[in-house]
C-alpha positions in Angstrom: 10.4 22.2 21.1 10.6 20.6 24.1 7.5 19.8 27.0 9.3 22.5 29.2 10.0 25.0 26.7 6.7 24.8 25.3 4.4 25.1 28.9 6.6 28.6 29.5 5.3 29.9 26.5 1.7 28.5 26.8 1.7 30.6 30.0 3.5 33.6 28.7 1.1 34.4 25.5 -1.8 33.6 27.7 -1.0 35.6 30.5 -0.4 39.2 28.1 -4.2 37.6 26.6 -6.4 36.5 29.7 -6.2 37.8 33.2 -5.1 34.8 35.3 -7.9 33.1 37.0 -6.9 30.0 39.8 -9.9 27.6 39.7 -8.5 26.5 43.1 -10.6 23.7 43.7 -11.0 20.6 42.1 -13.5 18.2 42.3 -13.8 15.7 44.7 -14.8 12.8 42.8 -11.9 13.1 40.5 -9.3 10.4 40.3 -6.4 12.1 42.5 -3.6 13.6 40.9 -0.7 16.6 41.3 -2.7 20.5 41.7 -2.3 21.9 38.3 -1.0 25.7 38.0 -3.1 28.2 36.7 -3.9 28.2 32.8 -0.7 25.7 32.1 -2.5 22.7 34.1 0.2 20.4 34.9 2.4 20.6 31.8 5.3 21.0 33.9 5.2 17.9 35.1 5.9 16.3 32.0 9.5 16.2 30.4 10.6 15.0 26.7 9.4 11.4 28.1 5.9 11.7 29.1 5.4 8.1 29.9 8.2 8.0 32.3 6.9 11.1 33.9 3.3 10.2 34.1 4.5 6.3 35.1 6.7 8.2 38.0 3.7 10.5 39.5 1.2 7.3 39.5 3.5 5.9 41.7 2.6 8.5 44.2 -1.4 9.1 43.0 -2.2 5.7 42.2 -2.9 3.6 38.7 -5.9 5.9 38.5 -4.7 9.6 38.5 -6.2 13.4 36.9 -3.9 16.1 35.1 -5.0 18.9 33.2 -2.6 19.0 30.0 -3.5 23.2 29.5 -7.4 23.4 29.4 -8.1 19.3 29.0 -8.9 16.9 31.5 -6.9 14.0 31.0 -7.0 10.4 33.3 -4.1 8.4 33.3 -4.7 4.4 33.5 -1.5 2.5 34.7 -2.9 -1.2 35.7 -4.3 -4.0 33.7 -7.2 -4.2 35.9 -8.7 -0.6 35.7 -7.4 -0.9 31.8 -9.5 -3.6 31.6 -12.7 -1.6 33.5 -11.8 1.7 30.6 -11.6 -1.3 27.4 -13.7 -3.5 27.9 -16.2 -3.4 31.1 -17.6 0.3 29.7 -16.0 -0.3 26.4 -18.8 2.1 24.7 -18.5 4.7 27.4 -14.8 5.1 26.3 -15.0 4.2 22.3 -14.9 8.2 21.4 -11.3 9.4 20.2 -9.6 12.4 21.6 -8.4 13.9 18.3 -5.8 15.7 18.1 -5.1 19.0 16.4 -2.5 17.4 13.5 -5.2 14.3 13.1 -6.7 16.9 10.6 -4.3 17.1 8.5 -6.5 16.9 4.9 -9.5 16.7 7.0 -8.2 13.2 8.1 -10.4 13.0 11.3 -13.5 13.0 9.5 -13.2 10.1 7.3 -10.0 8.0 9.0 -10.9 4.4 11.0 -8.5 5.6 13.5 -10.2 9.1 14.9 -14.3 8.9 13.6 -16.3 8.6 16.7 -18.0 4.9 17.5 -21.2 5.5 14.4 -22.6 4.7 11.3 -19.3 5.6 9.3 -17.3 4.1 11.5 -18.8 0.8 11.6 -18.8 1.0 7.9 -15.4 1.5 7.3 -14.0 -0.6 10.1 -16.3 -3.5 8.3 -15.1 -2.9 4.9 -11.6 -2.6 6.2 -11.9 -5.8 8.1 -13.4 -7.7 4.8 -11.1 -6.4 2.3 -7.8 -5.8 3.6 -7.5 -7.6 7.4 -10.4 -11.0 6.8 -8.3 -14.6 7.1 -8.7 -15.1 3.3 -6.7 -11.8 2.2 -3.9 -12.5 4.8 -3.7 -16.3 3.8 -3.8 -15.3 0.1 -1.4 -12.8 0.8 1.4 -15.1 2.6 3.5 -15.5 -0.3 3.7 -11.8 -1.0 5.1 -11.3 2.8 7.2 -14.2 2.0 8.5 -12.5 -1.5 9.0 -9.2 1.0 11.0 -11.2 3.5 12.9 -12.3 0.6 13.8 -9.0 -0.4 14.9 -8.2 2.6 17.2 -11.1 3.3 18.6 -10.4 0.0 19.5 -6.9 0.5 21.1 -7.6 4.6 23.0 -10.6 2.3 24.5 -7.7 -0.2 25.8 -5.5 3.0 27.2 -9.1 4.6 29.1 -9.4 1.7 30.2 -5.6 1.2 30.8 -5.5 5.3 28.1 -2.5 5.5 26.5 -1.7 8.4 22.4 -2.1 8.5 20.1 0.8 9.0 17.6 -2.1 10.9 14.6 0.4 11.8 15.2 1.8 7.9 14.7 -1.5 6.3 12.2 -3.1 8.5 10.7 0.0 7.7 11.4 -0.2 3.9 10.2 -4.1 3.7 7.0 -3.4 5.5 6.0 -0.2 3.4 6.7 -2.2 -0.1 4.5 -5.3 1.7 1.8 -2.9 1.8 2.3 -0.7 -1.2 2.0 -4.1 -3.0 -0.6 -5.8 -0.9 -2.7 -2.4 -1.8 -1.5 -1.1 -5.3 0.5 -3.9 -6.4 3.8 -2.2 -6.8 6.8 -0.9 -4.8 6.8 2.2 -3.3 10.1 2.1 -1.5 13.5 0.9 -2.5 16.4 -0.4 0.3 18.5 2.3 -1.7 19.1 5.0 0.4 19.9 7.4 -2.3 16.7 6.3 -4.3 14.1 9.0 -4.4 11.2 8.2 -2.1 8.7 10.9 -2.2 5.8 8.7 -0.8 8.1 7.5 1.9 9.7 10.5 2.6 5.7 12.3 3.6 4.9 9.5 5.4 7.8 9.7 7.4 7.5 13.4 7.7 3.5 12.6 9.0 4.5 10.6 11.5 7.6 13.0 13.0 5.0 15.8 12.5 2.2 14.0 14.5 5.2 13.2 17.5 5.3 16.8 18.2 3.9 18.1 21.4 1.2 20.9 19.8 -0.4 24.2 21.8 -3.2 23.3 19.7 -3.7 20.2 21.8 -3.7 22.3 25.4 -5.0 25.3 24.4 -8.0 24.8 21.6 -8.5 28.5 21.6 -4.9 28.7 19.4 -5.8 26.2 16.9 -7.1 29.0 14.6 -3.0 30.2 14.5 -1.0 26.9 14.3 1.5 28.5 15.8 4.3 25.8 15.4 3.3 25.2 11.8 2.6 22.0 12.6 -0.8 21.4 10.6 -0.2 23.4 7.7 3.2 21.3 7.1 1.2 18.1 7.8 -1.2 19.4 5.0 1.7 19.9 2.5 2.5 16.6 3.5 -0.7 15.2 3.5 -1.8 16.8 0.1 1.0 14.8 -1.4 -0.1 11.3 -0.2 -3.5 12.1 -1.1 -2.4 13.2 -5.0 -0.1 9.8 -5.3 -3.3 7.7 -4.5 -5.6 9.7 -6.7 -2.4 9.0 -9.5 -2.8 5.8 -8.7 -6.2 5.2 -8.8 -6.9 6.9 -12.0 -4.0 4.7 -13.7 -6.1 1.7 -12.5 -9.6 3.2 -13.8 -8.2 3.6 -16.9 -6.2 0.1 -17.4 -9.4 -1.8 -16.1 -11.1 -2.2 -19.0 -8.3 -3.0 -20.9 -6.3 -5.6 -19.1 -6.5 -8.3 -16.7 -7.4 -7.0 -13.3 -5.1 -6.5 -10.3 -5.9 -9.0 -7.1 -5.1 -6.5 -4.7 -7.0 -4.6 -2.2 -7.4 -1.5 -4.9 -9.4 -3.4 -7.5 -11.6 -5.1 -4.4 -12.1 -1.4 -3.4 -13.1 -0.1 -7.0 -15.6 -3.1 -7.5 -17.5 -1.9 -4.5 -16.7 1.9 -5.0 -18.9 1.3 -8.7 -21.4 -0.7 -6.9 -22.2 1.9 -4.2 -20.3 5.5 -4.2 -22.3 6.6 -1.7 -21.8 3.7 0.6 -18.1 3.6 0.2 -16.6 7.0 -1.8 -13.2 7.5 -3.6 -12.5 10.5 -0.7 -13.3 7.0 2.2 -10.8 4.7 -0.3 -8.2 7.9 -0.4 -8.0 8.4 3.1 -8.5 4.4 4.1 -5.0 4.0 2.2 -4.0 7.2 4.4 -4.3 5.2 7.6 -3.3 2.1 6.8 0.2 3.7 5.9 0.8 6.2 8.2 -0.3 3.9 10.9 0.6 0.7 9.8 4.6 0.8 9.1 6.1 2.5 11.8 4.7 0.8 14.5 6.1 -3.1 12.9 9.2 -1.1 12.0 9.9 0.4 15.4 8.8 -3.2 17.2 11.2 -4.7 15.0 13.9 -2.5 15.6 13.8 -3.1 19.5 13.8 -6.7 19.1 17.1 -6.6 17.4 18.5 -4.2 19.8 17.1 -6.2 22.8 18.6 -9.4 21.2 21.9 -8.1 20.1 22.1 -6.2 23.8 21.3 -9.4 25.3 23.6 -12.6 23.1 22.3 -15.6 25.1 18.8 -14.3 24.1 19.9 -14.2 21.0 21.5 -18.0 20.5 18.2 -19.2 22.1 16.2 -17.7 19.4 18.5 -18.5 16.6 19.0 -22.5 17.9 15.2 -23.2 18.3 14.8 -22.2 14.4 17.5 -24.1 13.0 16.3 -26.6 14.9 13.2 -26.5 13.5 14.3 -25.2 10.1 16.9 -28.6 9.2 17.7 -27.3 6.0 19.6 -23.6 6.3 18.7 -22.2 3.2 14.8 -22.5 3.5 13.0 -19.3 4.6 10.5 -19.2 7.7 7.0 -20.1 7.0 4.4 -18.3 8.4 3.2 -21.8 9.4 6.2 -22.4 11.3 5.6 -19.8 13.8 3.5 -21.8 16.2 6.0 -24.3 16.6 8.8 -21.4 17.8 7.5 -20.6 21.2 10.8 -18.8 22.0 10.4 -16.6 19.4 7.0 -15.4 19.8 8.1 -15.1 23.3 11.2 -12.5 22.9 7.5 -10.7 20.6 5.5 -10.5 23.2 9.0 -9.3 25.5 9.8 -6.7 23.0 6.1 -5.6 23.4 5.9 -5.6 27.3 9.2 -3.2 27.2 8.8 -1.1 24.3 4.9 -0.9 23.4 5.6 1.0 19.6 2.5 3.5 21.3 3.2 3.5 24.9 -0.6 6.1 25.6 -2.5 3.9 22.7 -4.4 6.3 20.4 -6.0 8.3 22.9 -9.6 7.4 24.3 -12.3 9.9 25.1 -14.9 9.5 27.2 -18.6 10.2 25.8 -20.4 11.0 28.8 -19.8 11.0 32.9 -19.5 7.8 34.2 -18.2 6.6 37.5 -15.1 4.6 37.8 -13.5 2.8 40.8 -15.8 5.5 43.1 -14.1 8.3 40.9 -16.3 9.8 38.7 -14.7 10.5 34.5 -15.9 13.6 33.2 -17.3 13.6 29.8 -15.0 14.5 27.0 -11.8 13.8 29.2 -8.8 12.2 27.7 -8.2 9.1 28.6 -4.7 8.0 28.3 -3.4 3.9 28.8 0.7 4.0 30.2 1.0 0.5 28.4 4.8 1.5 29.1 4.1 1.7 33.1 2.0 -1.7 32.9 4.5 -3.4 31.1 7.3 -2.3 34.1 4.8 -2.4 36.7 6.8 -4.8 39.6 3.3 -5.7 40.6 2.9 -7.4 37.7 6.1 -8.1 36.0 8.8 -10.0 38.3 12.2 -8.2 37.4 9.7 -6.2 35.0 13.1 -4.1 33.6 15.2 -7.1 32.4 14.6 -8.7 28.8 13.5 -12.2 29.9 11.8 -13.5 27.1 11.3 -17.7 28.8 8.6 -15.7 31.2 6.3 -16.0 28.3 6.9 -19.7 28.1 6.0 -19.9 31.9 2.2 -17.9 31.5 -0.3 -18.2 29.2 -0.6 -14.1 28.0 -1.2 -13.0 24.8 -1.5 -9.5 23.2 -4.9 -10.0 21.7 -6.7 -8.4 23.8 -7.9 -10.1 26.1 -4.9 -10.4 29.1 -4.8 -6.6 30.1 -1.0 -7.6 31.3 -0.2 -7.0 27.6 -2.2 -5.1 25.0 0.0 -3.3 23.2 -2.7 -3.5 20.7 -5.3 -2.3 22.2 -8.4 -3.9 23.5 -12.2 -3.9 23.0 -14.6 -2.5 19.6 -10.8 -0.3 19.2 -8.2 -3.1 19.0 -6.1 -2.8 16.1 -7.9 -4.0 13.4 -4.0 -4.8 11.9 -3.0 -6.9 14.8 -3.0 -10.5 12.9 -0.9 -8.8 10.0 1.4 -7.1 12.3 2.1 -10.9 14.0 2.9 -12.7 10.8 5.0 -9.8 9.6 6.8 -9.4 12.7 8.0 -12.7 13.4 8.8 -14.0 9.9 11.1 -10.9 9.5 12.6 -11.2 12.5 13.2 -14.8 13.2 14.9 -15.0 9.2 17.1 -11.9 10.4 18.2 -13.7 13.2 18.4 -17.4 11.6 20.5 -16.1 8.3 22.6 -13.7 10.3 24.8 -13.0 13.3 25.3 -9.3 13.9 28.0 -7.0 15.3 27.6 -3.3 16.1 29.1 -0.5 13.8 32.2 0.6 15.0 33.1 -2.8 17.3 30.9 -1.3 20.2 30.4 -4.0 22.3 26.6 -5.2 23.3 26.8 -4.6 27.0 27.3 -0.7 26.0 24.2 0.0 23.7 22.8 2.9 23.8 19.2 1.1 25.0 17.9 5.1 25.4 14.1 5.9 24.1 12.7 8.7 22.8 9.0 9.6 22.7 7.1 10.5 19.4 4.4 8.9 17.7 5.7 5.8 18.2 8.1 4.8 20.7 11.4 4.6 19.1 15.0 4.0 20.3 17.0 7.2 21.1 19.3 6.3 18.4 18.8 4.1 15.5 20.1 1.0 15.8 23.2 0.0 13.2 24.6 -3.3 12.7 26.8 -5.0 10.5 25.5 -8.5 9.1 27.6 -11.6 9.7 27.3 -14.7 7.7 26.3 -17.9 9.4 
């Protein structure tokens, strides 16, 4: 259901419900932005796109703009600078989440890293998290698992080369991140390249994630929640219910082969030791729904990245050949695999990253800020509780900013010293501040080891002998940002 389709029926079922009040004036010391209409706010001036839109209307109200999304307050932040005043100048004043209504899916929001308010559990978790699954020593321990991954997925691009079958490339970045995680947690696979494998766990978590791309009344009008009218939570709880059953198989399988053989080193085992040391301080129900976020939210996002990358490089060849030369370059011998140590020495590549990133941020609003009190901003005064929404999308085409800021041009990287680690507010598709992505350094090994060996191992032609200068290069807005179609190649050998 559509942005336009849903704001007529928002004002339809509330009009036979409420008698239609205007509140005709708004205050003053609110950012500016477009009048909203009566009880729909200004959900018409979204479309299927809402970054576009909302990127398009703060070209007219400025970088600093108010909407009312149905009964919420939303600001809209479109330059680095006032990104940087929201992130990291009143960083606490803005640390609160604006959850939304399919967040509590199996009562997610109350124990998940991702929508707990700035607290005591919070802290906790986003510690233990940082210790046990994100600290140097697991990702350095864990390099030749990623490497073993990578491996895989080489393998399995090296199978269609041979049969001439075109690659799924979202499905198996996809695929080859999920099975780095599912091992890095649990120790196994929990995906196969195999289409016609079942996938169950993979199957929910991509149903989660199309779920949670859905614009929901729940989120504009609170006083619907109570009837889901779209379905939407109680198929995320179907969904969600599942996950949650696999992990408690999982963990029980590990309780009860503990005693009696030698003990995983994964992330699950690290979990159990301090689980039995303290269940109050860390309970199965926090382990449970700690493996909940780091899957839902920690595949698509590389997956999606990845997938643009290839499309941007395949749309763009010369791109391409600059990548590929400086890593054979480097490389010397063919057949050896890239290092994660090697990645500092390929400036290009981490360039046509941080490219890829500027374009195509995976989530073009963030996860959604919230404001915890009133607080005063560029002379505008922030309501309490108001969204706050960051168009990374409209800062990373902002001309301002960005010269030629719609063309892939990877060598600007090589010309400025930006990163995406949150501190240049040019580029923080991350995040910024006590919020950042706690995944970020993860994300950057993974990213450019699996796409700088797709690229050195392989040339690639589009299915059905499109040629690159017509790619569909079209994007469509969910939870993540993906591409309008996925993109499908056929492997060549080098």
């Amino acid at each position: 259901m559509d942005y336009l389709t849903l704001s007529f029926l928002f004002s339809f079922l509330l009009t036979l419900g409420y008698a239609i009040t205007i509140s005709g004036r708004r205050s003053s010391r609110l950012p500016p932005g477009p009048f909203p209409f009566p009880i729909i706010g200004n959900l018409l001036h979204l479309s299927d796109k809402p970054h576009q839109s909302l990127a398009t209307l703060s070209k007219r109200y400025g970088p600093l703009m108010t909407l009312k999304f149905g009964t919420r307050t939303t600001i809209v932040v479109s330059s680095p600078d006032i990104a940087k005043e929201f992130l990291q100048t009143h960083d606490h004043s803005f640390s609160s989440r604006s959850v939304p209504d399919v967040a509590k899916v199996v009562d997610h929001e109350k124990y998940s890293i991702v929508w707990l308010p700035v607290g005591e559990k919070w802290r906790k978790l986003r510690r233990i998290s940082k210790e046990y699954v994100f600290s140097m020593q697991r990702l350095d321990a864990s390099e030749l698992l990623r490497q073993t991954k990578v491996k895989e997925l080489v393998d399995h691009v090296d199978r269609c080369c041979i049969s001439e079958k075109a690659v799924n490339i979202g499905g198996i970045a996809f695929t080859t991140s999920f099975n780095f995680l599912s091992n890095l947690m649990f120790s196994t696979d929990f995906a196969q390249y195999d289409s016609s494998y079942s996938q169950e766990f993979k199957d929910d978590v991509w149903a989660l994630l199309e779920i949670g791309g859905k614009p929901n009344i729940s989120d504009f009008f609170p006083v619907l929640k109570f009837f889901d009218l779209q379905g939407l939570l109680r198929r995320g709880n179907l969904h969600g219910n599942k996950i949650l059953t696999i992990f408690d198989n999982v963990i029980d399988k590990r309780l009860q082969t503990r005693s009696t053989s030698l003990r995983e080193d994964d992330v699950l085992d690290s979990l159990l030791n301090l689980n039995q040391m303290d269940e109050f301080a860390f309970s199965r129900n926090d382990m449970r729904h700690l493996f909940f976020a780091l899957f839902t939210a920690g595949t698509d996002t590389t997956s999606t990245t990845l997938e643009w990358a290839m499309a941007e490089l395949i749309h763009n060849p010369d791109k391409l050949a600059m990548a590929r030369s400086e890593i054979i370059k480097l490389m010397e011998n063919k057949e050896k695999i890239i290092q994660e140590s090697d990645i500092s020495q390929l400036p290009y590549l981490q360039a046509v990253i941080k490219e890829t990133l500027r374009l195509h941020p995976p989530v073009p609003f963030l996860i959604p800020h919230q404001a915890i009190h009133d607080i005063e901003i560029q002379g505008f005064m922030v309501p309490k509780n108001a969204q706050i929404l960051c168009n990374l999308w409209a800062m990373g085409r902002d001309p301002k900013v960005w010269s030629h800021p719609n063309t892939f041009m990877p060598e600007r990287f090589l010309e400025v010293n930006v990163d995406y680690r949150g501190q240049d507010f040019e580029l923080i598709p991350f995040g910024a501040g006590r919020r950042i992505c706690p995944g970020l350094n993860m994300a950057h090994r993974m990213l450019h080891i699996m796409l700088g060996s797709l690229i050195q191992k392989f040339d690639w032609k589009l299915e059905g002998n499109k040629k690159a200068q017509d790619m569909d290069m079209g994007e469509k807005f969910g939870i993540t940002l993906q591409r309008s179609a996925p993109l499908k190649a056929i492997p060549l050998k080098l």
